[in-house]
C-alpha atoms as one frame of an Amber mdcrd trajectory, in Angstrom:
protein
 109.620  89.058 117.475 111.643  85.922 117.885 108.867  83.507 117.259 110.510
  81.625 114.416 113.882  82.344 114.813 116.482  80.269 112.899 119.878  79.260
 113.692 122.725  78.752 111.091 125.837  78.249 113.118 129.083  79.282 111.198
 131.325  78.467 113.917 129.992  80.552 116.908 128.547  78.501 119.621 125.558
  79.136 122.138 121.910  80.250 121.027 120.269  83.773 120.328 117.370  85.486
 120.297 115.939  88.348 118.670 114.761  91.333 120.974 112.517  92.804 118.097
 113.469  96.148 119.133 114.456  97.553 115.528 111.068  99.850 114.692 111.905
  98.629 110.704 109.155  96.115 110.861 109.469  94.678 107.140 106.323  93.105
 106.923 104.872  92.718 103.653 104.708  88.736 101.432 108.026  89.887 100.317
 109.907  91.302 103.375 109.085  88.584 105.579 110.696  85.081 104.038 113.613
  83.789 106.294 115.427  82.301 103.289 115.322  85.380 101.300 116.619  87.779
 104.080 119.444  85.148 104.190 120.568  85.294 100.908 120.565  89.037 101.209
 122.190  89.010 104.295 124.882  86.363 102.798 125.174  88.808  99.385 126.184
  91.334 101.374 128.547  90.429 103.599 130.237  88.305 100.370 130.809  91.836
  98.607 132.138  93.179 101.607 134.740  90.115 101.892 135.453  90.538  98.093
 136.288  94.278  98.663 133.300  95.160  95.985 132.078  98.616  96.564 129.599
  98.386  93.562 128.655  94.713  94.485 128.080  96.007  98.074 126.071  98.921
  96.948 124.042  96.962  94.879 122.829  94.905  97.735 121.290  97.716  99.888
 117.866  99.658  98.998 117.962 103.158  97.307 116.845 104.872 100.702 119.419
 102.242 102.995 120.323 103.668 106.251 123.966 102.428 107.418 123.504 103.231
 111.639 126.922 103.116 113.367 126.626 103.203 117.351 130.448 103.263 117.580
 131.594 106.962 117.858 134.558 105.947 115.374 132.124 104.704 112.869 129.887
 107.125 110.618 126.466 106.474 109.659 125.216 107.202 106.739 121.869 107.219
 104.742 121.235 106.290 100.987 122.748 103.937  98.525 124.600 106.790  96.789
 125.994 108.206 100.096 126.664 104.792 101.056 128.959 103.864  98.150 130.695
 107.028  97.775 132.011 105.958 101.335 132.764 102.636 100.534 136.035 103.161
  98.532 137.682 104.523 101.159 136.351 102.402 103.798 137.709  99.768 101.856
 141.090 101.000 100.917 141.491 102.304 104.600 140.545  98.596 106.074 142.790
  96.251 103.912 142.571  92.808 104.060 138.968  93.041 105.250 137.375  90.000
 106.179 133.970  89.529 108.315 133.397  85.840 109.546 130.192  85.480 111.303
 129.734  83.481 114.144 126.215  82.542 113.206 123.057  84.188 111.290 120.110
  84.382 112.912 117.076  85.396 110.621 113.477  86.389 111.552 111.455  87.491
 108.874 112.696  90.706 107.265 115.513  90.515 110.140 118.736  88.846 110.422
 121.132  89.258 113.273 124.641  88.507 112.424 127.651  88.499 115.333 130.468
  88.745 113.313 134.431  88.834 114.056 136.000  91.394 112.008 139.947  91.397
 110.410 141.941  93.826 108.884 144.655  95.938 108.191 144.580  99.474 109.535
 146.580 100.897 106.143 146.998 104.322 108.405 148.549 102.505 111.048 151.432
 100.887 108.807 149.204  98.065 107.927 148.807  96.710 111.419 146.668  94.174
 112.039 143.253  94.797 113.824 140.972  91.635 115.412 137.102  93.012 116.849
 134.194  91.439 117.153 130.914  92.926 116.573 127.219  92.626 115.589 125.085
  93.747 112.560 121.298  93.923 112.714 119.686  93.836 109.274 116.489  94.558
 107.802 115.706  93.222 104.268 113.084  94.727 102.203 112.551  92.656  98.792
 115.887  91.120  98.555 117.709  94.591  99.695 119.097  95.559 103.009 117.178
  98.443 103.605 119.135  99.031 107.314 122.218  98.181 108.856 122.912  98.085
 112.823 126.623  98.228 113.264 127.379  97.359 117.034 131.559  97.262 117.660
 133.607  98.993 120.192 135.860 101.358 118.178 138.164 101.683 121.454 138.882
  98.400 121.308 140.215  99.039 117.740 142.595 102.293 119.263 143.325  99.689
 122.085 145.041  97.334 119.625 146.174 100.319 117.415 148.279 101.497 120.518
């Protein structure tokens, strides 16, 4: 991959590439247009900052894997698992905003370093900064996977 990589910068500086080393290949008329994996890319992360479990569910594929590699986060797989999750993800996290530095889009794949806010509501509301990266794959206008890279120490770090 990373033969027609583009760049929207969102306030993140510096250039990226894409390692095409998610085995979700997306390929299909459909699965492989740049501005459509953008605008589901964009959907979602706009339900997320709107605290919309059902607008958030509603942008990921019936069969949507949600991979964690943080051993605080927990994956999940399918839309209904997914969204039963989300309410408390969301009421745990208040305040949740993701800002992303940039998205970079390939095809059915969009890589998205992000800097996540919130407030921990089990930790008296305190306020947590991280920075992160999500690797998506969009099938037909759905996120059909989500790569969630963050460092969940960090998070106890600044919980401490």
């Amino acid at each position: 991959m990373g033969v027609g990589l583009t760049t929207e910068s969102t306030g993140g500086t510096g250039n990226g590439a894409g390692s095409g080393a998610d085995n979700d290949t997306g390929s299909g008329a459909d699965n492989g247009d740049d501005n459509a994996t953008r605008a589901a890319v964009e959907a979602y992360l706009a339900a997320l900052n709107a605290h919309d479990a059902d607008a958030v569910a509603a942008c990921v594929a019936e069969d949507f894997v949600n991979e964690h590699t943080s051993s605080t986060g927990q994956s999940r797989r399918g839309r209904a698992a997914y969204r039963a999750a989300l309410t408390g993800f969301l009421a745990e996290f208040g305040d949740l905003r993701y800002v992303p530095e940039r998205v970079l889009v390939d095809g059915a794949r969009a890589a998205v370093p992000y800097v996540m806010t919130f407030r921990m509501r089990s930790a008296g509301d305190r306020p947590v900064r991280i920075r992160g990266v999500f690797l998506f794959t969009v099938v037909k206008g759905l996120v059909t996977h989500r790569t969630d890279y963050w460092d969940g120490d960090e998070v106890r770090r600044q919980l401490a």
